[in-house]
ZALUM-335485 format. One record per residue (C-alpha): residue in three letters; x, y, z. Coordinates in steps of 0.001 Angstrom, whole numbers, plus 524288, in hexadecimal, padded with zeros to 5 digits. Example, Ala and Ser with C-alpha at 12.3 -4.5 7.8 and 13.67 -1.06 7.14 Angstrom:
<atoms>
+------+-------+-------+-------+
: rest :     u :     v :     w :
+------+-------+-------+-------+
:  ala : 8300C : 7EE6C : 81E78 :
:  ser : 83566 : 7FBDC : 81BE4 :
+------+-------+-------+-------+
</atoms>
This chain:
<atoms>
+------+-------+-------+-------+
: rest :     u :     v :     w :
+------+-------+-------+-------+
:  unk : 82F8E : 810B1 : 836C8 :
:  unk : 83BD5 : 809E2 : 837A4 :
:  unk : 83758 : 7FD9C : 83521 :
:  unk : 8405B : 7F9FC : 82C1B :
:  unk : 84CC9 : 7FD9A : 83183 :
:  unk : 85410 : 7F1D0 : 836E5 :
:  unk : 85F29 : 7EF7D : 8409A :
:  unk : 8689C : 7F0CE : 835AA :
:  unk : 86354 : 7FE86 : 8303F :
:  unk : 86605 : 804A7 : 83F50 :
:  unk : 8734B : 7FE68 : 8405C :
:  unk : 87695 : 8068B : 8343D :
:  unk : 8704F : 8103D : 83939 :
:  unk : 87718 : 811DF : 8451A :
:  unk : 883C1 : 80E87 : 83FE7 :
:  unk : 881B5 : 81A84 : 83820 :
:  unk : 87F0E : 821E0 : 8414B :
:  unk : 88B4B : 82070 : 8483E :
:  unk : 893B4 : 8233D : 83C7E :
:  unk : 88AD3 : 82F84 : 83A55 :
:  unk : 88936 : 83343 : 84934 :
:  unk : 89346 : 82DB7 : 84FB1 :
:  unk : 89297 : 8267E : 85C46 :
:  unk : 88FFD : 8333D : 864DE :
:  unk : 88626 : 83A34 : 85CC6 :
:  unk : 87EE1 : 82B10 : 8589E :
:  unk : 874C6 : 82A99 : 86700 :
:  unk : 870BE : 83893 : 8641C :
:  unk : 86C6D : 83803 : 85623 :
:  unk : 863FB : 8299C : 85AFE :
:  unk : 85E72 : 83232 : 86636 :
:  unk : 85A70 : 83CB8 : 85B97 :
:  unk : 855ED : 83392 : 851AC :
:  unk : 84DF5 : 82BCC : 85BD0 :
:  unk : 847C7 : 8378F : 860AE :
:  unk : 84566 : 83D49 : 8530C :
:  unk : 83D6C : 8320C : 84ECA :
:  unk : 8348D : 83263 : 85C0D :
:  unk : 83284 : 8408D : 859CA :
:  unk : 82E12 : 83D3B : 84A7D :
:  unk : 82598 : 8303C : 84F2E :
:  unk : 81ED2 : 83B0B : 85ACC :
:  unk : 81D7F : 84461 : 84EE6 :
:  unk : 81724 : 83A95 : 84622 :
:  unk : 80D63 : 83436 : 8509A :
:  unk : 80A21 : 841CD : 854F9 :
:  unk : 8036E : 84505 : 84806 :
:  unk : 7FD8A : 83783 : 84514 :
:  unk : 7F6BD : 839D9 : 852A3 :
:  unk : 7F3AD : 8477C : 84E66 :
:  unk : 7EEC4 : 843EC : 84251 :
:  unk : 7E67B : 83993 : 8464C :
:  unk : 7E1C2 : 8419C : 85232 :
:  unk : 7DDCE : 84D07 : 8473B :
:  unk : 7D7EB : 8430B : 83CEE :
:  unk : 7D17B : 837DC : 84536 :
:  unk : 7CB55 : 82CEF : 83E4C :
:  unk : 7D06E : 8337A : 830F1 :
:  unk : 7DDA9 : 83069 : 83575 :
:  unk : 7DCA7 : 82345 : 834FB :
:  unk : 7D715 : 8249F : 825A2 :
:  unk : 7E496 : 82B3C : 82267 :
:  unk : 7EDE5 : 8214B : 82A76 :
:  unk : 7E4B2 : 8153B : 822E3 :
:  unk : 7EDC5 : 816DE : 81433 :
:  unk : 7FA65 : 816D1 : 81C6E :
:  unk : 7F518 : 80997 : 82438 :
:  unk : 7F299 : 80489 : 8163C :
:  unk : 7FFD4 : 80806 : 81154 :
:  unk : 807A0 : 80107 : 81DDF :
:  unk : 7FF53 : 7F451 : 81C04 :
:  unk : 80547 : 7F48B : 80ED8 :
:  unk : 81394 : 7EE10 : 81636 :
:  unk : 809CA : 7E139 : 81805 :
:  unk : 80788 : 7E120 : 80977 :
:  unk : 805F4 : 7D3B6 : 802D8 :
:  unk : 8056E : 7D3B8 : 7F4D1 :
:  unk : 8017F : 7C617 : 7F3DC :
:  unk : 7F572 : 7CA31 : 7FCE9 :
:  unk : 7F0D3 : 7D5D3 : 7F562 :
:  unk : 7F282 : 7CD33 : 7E972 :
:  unk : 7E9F9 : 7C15F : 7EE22 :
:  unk : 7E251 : 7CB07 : 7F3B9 :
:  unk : 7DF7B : 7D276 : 7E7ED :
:  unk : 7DD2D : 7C8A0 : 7DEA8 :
:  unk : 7D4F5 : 7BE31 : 7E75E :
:  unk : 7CCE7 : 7C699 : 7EEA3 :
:  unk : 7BE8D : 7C673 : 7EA49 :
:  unk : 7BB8E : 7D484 : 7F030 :
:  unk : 7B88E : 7D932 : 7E37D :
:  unk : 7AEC4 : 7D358 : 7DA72 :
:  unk : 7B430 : 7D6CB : 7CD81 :
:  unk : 7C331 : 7D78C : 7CDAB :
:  unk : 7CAC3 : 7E2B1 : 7C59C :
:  unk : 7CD97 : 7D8F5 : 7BA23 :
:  unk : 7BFD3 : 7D5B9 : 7B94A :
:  unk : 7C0B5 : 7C63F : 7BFCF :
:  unk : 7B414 : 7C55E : 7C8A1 :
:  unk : 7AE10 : 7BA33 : 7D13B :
:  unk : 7A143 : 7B6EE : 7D6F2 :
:  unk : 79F4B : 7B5FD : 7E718 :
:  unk : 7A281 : 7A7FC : 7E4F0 :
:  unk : 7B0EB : 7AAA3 : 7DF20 :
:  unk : 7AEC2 : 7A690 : 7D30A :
:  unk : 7B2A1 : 7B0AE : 7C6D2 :
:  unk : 7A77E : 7B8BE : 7C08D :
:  unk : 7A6CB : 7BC32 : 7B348 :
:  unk : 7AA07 : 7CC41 : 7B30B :
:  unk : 7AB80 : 7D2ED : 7A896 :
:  unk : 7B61C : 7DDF6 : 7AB36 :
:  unk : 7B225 : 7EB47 : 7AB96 :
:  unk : 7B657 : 7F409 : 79E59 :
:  unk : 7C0B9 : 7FD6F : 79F5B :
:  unk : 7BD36 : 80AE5 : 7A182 :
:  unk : 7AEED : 80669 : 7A373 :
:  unk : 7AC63 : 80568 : 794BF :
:  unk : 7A328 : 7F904 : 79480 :
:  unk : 7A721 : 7EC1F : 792D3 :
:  unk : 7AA46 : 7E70B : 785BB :
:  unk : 7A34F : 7D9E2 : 78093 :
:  unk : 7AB12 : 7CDEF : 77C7D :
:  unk : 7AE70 : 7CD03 : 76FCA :
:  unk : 7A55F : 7C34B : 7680B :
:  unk : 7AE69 : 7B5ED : 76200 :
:  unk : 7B162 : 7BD41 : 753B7 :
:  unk : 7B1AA : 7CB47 : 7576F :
:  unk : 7BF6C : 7D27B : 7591F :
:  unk : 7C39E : 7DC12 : 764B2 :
:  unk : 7C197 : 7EACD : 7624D :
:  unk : 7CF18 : 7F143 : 75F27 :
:  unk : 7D35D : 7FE2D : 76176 :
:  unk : 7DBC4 : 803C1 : 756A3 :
:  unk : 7E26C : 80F50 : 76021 :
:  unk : 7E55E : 8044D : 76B25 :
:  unk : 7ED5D : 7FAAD : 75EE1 :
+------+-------+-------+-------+
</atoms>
């Protein structure tokens, strides 16, 4: 929780807190604050126990997005990068490049936007079809 708060953050902190406080009032307010935060950490752990008592095994399905999300802090763009573009999970990648088993690339033809079929090369004299409402 306060992971990020270093020495220097509670020296201010404290220093503060004297100004506010004073001197007499400064132990008191620490006591509070100390015991405040127990009470909220008891509160919290008291309904994750609850909750997973109630739930079970579904539990664990709901706590699995929030795993995902804290492994993002060891997130390595270069990695996901690499990852993504030299990884032969998928045959056919989404611009179309495919290889064999062997790693060598296929010859794929790219599948036609909004699955209209696949237009045939043009032959060596003949022009492109033009759209007069797209010019």
């Amino acid at each position: 929780m306060f992971e990020n708060v270093g020495w220097a953050e509670i020296l201010v902190l404290v220093v503060a807190g004297l100004f506010i406080l004073g001197p007499e009032r400064l132990p008191e307010a620490a006591r509070w604050l100390g015991s405040a935060i127990k009470q909220v950490r008891d509160y919290a752990t008291g309904a994750r126990d609850h909750l997973r008592k109630e739930l079970g095994p579904e539990f664990d399905q709901l706590q699995q997005p929030l795993n995902d999300l804290r492994g993002l802090r060891d997130f390595n763009p270069k990695r996901a990068i690499t990852r993504t573009l030299f990884s032969d999970d998928e045959p056919v990648k989404p611009n179309g490049y495919a290889t064999t088993a062997n790693g060598t690339p296929a010859s794929v033809t790219p599948p036609a936007p909004n699955g209209a079929a696949p237009q045939k090369p043009l032959g060596s004299n003949e022009r492109p079809p033009i759209d007069p409402d797209a010019t």
